[in-house]
C-alpha positions as MATLAB code, in Angstrom:
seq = 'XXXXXXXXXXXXXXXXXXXXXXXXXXXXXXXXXXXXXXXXXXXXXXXXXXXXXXXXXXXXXXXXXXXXXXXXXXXXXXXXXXXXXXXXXXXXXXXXXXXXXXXXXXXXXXXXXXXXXXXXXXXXXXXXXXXXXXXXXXXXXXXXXXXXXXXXXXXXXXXXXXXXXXXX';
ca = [
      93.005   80.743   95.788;
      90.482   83.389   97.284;
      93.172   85.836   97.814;
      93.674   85.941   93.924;
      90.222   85.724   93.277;
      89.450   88.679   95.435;
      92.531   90.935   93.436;
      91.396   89.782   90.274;
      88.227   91.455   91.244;
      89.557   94.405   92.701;
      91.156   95.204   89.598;
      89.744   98.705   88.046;
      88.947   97.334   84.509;
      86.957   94.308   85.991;
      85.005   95.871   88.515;
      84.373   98.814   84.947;
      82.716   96.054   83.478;
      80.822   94.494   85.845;
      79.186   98.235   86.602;
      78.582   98.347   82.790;
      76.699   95.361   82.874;
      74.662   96.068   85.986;
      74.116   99.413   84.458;
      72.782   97.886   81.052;
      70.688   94.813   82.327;
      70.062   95.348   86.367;
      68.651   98.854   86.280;
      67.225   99.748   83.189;
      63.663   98.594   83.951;
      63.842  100.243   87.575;
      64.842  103.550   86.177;
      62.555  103.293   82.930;
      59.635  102.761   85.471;
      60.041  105.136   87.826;
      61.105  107.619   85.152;
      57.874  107.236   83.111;
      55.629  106.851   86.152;
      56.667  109.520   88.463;
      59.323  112.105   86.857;
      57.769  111.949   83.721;
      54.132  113.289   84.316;
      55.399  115.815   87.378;
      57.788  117.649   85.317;
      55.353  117.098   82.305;
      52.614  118.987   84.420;
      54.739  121.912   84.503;
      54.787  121.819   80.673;
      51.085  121.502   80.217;
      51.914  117.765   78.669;
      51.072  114.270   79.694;
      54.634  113.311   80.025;
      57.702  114.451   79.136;
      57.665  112.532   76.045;
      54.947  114.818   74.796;
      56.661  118.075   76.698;
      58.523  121.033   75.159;
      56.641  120.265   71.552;
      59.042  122.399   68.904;
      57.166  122.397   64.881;
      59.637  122.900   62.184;
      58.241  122.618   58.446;
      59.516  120.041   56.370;
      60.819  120.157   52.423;
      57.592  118.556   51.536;
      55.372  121.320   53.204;
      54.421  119.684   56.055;
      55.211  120.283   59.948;
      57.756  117.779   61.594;
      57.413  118.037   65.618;
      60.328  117.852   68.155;
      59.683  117.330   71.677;
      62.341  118.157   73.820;
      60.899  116.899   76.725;
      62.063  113.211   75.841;
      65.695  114.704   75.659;
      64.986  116.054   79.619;
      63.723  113.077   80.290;
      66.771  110.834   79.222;
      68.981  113.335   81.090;
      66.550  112.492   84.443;
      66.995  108.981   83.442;
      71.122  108.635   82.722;
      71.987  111.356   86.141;
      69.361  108.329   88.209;
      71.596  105.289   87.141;
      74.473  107.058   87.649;
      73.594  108.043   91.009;
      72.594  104.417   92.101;
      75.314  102.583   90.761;
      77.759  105.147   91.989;
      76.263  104.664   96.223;
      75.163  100.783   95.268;
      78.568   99.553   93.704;
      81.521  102.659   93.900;
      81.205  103.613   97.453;
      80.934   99.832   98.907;
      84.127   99.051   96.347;
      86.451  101.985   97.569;
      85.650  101.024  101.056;
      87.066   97.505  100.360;
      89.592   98.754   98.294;
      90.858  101.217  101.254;
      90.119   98.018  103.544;
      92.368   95.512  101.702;
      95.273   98.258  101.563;
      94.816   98.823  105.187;
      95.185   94.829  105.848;
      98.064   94.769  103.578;
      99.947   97.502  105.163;
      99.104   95.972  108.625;
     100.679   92.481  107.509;
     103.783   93.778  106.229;
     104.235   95.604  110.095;
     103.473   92.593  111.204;
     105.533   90.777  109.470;
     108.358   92.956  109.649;
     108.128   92.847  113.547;
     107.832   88.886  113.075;
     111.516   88.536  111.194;
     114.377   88.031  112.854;
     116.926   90.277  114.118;
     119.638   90.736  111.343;
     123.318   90.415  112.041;
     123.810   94.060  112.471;
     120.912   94.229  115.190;
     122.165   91.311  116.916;
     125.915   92.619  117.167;
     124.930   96.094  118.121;
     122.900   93.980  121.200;
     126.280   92.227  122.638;
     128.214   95.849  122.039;
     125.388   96.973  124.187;
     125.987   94.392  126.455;
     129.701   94.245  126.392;
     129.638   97.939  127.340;
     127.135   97.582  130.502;
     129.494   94.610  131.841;
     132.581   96.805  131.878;
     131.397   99.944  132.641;
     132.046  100.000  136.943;
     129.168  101.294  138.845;
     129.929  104.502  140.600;
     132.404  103.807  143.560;
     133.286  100.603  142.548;
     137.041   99.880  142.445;
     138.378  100.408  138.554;
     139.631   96.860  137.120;
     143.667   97.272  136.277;
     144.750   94.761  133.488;
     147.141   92.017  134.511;
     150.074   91.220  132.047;
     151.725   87.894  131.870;
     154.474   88.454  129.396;
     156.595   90.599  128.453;
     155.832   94.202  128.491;
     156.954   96.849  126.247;
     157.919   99.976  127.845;
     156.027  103.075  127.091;
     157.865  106.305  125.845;
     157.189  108.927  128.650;
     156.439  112.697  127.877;
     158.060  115.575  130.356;
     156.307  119.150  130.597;
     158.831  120.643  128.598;
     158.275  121.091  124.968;
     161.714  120.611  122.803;
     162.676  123.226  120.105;
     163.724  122.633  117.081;
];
């Protein structure tokens, strides 16, 4: 039961959403903080602005006369913002799930060795073993007397071969 659970997590689409989430919910308050407390007015300092919600003003008249005003700053400032949660969740959640990931392959691989090693010989193992061992028990040691078969029945005379080759 904890061996599926832990592949059903380890899937790629689950662990997706799960960084989704803790993107959306976990984070956002951490990064909007430190964002608006400490990026914000540093870079905004170099742009003579409060923060970089006020930074990088850009006036553009309107059809109605007026002035409309664009601050780019805010734009730099979401950039700051998305490249900071992307960077946490990416050392908080990818790096410690690749390491398990690589982990659990290793473990796998390592039990199949193991249970390779574990399974019994097959039939072709076990009857190359007794050739093996057929072979060592006739083989004479050097200077040992060589074995001549015994008959008990009837032999069948072998043709014989002379040195001279016949013509035809």
């Amino acid at each position: 039961m904890i061996k599926g659970f832990k592949e059903f997590i380890l899937r790629g689409n689950v662990i997706d959403l799960a960084v989704a989430v803790v993107i959306g919910v976990a984070f956002t308050g951490i990064v909007n903080a430190i964002v608006g407390s400490v990026f914000n007015p540093a870079i905004g300092a170099l742009f003579n602005a409060e923060s970089l919600a006020t930074a990088l003003p850009v006036s553009i008249p309107t059809t109605s006369g007026g002035t409309a005003t664009m601050y780019f700053g805010a734009v730099i400032g979401a950039v700051i913002q998305f490249l900071l949660v992307s960077i946490v969740v990416y050392f908080v959640f990818i790096v410690p799930i690749n390491y398990l990931k690589r982990a659990s392959f290793r473990d796998k691989t390592d039990e199949a060795d193991a249970a390779a090693d574990a399974a019994p010989p097959t039939e072709l193992e076990l009857l190359a073993e007794i050739r093996d061992l057929l072979v060592k028990q006739t083989v004479p040691s050097p200077g040992a007397a060589i074995p001549q078969p015994t008959t008990t029945g009837p032999t069948t005379p072998q043709p014989t071969t002379t040195g001279t080759p016949r013509s035809r």
